[in-house]
MIZAVEX-678987 format. One record per residue (C-alpha): residue in one letter; y, z, x; residue number from 1. Coordinates in pm, 1 decimal. Layout:
<rs>
 residuo        v        w        u num
       A        Y        Z        X NUM
...
</rs>
This chain:
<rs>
 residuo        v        w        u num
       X  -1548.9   7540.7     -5.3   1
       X  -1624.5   7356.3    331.5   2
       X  -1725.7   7022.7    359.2   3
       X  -2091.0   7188.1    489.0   4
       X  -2132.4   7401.3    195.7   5
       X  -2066.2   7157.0    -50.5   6
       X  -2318.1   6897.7    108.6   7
       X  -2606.5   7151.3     98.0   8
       X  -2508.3   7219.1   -290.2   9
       X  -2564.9   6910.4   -397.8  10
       X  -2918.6   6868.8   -147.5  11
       X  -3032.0   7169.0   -380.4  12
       X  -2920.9   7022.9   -687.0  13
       X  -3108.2   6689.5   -629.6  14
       X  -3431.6   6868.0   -552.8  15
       X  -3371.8   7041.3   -898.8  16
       X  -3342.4   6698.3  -1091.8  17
       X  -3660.0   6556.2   -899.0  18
       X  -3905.5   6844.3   -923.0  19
       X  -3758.8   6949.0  -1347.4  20
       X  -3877.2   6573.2  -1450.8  21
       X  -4230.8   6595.8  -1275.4  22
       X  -4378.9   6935.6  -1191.2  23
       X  -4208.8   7212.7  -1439.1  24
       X  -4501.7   7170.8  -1674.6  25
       X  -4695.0   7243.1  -1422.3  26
       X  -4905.4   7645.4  -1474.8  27
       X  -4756.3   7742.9  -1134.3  28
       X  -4412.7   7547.1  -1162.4  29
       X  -4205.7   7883.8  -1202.7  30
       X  -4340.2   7947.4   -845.5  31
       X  -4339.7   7620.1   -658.1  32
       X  -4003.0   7456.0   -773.1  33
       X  -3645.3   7512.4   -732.5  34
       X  -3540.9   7739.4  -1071.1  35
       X  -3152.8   7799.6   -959.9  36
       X  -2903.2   7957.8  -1149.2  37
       X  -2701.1   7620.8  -1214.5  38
       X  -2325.8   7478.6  -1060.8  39
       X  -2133.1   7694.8  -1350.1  40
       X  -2352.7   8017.8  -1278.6  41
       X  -2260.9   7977.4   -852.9  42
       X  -1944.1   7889.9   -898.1  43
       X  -1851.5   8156.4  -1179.0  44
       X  -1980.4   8430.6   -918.5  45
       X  -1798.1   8256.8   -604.3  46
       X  -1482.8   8284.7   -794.1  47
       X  -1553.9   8647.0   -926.1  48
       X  -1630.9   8784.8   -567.8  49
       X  -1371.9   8622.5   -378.1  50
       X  -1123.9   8755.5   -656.3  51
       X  -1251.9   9132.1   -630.1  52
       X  -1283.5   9091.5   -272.8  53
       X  -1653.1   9208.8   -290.0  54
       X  -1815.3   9285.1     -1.5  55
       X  -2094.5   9420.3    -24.0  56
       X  -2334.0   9206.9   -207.9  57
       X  -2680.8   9237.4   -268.7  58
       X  -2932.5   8947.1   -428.9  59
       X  -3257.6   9050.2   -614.4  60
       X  -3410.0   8724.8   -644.4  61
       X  -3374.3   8483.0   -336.3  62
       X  -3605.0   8224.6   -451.6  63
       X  -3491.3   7913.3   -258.7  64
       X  -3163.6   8062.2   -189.3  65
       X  -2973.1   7820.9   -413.4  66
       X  -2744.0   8118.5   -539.6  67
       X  -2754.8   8287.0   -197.5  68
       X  -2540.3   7977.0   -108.4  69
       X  -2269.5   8065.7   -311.8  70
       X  -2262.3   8461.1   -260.6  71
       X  -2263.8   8392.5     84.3  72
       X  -1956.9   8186.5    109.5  73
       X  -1762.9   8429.5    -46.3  74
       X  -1869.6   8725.1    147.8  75
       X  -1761.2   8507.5    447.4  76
       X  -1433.8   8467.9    251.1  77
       X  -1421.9   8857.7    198.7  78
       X  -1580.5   8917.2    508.6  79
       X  -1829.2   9082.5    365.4  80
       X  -2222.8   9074.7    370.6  81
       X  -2499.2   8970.5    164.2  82
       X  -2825.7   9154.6    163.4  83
       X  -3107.2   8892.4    -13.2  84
       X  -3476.1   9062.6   -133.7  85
       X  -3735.3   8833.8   -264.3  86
       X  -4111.7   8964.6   -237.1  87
       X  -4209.9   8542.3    -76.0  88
       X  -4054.4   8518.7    269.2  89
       X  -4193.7   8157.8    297.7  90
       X  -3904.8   8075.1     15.6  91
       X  -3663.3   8285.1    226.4  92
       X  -3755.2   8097.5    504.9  93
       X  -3616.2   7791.1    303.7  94
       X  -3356.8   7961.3    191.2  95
       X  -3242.5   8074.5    567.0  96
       X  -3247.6   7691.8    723.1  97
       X  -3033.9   7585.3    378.0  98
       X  -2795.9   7856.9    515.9  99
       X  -2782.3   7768.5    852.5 100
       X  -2671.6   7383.8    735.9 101
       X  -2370.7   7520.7    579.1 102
       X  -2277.3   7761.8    845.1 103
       X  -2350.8   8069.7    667.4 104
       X  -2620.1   8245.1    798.5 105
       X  -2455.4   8453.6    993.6 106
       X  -2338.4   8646.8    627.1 107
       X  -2671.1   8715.8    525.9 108
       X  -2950.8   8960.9    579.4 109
       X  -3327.4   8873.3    435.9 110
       X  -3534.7   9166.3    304.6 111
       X  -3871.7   9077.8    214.0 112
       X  -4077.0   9259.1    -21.4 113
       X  -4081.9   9425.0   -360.5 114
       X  -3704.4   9434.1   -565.8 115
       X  -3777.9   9856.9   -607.1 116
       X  -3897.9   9941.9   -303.7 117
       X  -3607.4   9723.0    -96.3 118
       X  -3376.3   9869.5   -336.7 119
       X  -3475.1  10229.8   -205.4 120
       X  -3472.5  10104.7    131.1 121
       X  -3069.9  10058.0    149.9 122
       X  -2807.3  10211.1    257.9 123
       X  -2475.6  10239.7    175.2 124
       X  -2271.5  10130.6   -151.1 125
       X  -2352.3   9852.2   -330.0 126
       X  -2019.6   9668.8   -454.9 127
       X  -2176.0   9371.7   -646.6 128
       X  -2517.7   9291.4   -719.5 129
       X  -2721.8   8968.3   -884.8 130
       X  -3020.4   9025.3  -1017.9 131
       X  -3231.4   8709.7  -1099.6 132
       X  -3593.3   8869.5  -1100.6 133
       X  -3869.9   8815.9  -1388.7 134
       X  -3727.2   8970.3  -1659.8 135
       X  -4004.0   9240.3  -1694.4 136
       X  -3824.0   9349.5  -1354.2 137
       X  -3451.3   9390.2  -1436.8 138
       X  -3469.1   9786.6  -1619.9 139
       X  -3676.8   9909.9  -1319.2 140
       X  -3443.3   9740.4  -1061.7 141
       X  -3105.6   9853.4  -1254.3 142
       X  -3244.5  10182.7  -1251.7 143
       X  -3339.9  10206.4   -914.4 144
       X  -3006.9  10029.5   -843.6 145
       X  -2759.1  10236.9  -1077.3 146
       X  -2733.6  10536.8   -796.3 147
       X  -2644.6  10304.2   -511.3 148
       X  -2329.5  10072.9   -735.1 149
       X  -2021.6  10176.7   -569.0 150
       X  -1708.9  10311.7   -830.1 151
       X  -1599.8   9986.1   -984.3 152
       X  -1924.9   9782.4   -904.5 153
       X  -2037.5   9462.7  -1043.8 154
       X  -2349.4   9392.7  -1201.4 155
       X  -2425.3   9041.3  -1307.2 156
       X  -2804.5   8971.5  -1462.6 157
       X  -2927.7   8602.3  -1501.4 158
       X  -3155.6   8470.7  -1751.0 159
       X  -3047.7   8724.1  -2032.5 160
       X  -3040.0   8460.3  -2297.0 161
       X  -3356.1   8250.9  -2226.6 162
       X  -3614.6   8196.5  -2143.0 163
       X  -3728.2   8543.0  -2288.2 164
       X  -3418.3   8658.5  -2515.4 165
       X  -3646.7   8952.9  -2637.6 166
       X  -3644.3   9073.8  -2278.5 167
       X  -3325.9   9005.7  -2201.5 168
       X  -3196.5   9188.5  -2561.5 169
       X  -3351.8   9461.3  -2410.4 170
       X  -3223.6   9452.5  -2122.8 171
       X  -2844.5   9454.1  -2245.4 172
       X  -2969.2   9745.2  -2457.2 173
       X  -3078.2   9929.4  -2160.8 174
       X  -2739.7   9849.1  -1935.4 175
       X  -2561.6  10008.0  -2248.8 176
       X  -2702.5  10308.3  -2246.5 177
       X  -2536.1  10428.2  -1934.8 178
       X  -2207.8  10573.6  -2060.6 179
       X  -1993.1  10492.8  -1739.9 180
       X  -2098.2  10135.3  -1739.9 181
       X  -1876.2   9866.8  -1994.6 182
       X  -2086.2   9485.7  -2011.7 183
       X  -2015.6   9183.1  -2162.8 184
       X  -2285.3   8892.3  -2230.4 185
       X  -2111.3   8542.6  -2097.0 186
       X  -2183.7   8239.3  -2258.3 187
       X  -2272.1   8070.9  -1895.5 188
       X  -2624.1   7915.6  -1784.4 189
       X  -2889.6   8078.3  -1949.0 190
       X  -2651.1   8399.0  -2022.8 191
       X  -2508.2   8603.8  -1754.7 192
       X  -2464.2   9027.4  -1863.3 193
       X  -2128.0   9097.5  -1670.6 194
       X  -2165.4   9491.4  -1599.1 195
       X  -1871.9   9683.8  -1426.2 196
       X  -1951.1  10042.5  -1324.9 197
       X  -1632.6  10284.0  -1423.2 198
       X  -1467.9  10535.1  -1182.3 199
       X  -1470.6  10882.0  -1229.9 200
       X  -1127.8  10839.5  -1352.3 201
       X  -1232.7  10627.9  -1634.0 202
       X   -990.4  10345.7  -1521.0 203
       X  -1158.3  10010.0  -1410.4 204
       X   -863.5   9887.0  -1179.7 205
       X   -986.4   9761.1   -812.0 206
       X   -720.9   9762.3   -535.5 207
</rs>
């Protein structure tokens, strides 16, 4: 990663160590602080990407944009694009000016609004997609998503293990169900669900 990227990495991760040890007990904490998927989540999926050579990559879940940083730097590595929906543009606002100090704003497009209704909203294949919603959210958005994966997509879902296993249990449950999908629970962060969308030949190979 460049020098730029790597400086606005660690600016995130010291707002996450000041605001966990004074406002997370805080009613509206899940709201007003920084909640990121962690260094081993952003790096695991900076690897992965750049690997499959992923390109087009959509984020349900901007937040701050802490994991935007890392999708973005490999779709500039795969020349590729990253589409980021969060329903709070203030936070994408953030999340944009973060961007722009590591040179990558130029790989991503904002979409504010509801997960659903900006999933309905897109065109094209989707090739890889993170969702990092509130858990109640991640059945309706992988069914609104599951007609737009590409052959061969990538599905990663955050947060599976905790905080809210039940939901997340049921979530992995859900992903199952579809019989031309394989997924694997990873034992990274709070538990990432690795999902990889067969094609119709029943091979998973990418080229």
């Amino acid at each position: 990663m460049h020098t730029e990227v790597k400086k606005v990495i660690v600016k995130y991760e010291e707002r996450y160590r000041c605001e966990s040890g004074t406002l997370l007990s805080l009613p509206d904490a899940p709201q007003a602080v920084l909640l990121p998927v962690g260094p081993d989540c952003g790096q695991f999926m900076n690897s992965f990407l750049k690997t499959s050579k992923v390109r087009s990559i959509l984020e349900l879940g901007t937040s701050y944009g802490y994991s935007t940083i890392y999708l973005a730097e490999a779709a500039r590595a795969n020349s590729g694009i990253v589409t980021s929906c969060d329903f709070d543009a203030e936070k994408q606002i953030f999340a944009n000016h973060m961007l722009r100090q590591a040179g990558l704003e130029g790989h991503v497009v904002f979409r504010s609004g509801e997960a659903i209704e900006e999933i309905d909203g897109l065109d094209g294949e989707i090739e890889f997609c993170l969702i990092d919603l509130w858990n109640s959210y991640y059945i309706p958005a992988l069914d609104a998503l599951y007609p737009k994966l590409a052959p061969l997509a990538y599905v990663i879902a955050d947060n599976i293990t905790s905080p809210d296993p039940v939901a997340g249990e049921s979530y992995r449950h859900h992903i199952r169900l579809r019989k031309d999908i394989e997924s694997i629970l990873l034992p990274i962060g709070w538990g990432l669900e690795l999902s990889t969308r067969r094609a119709s030949n029943g091979w998973f190979f990418r080229g």
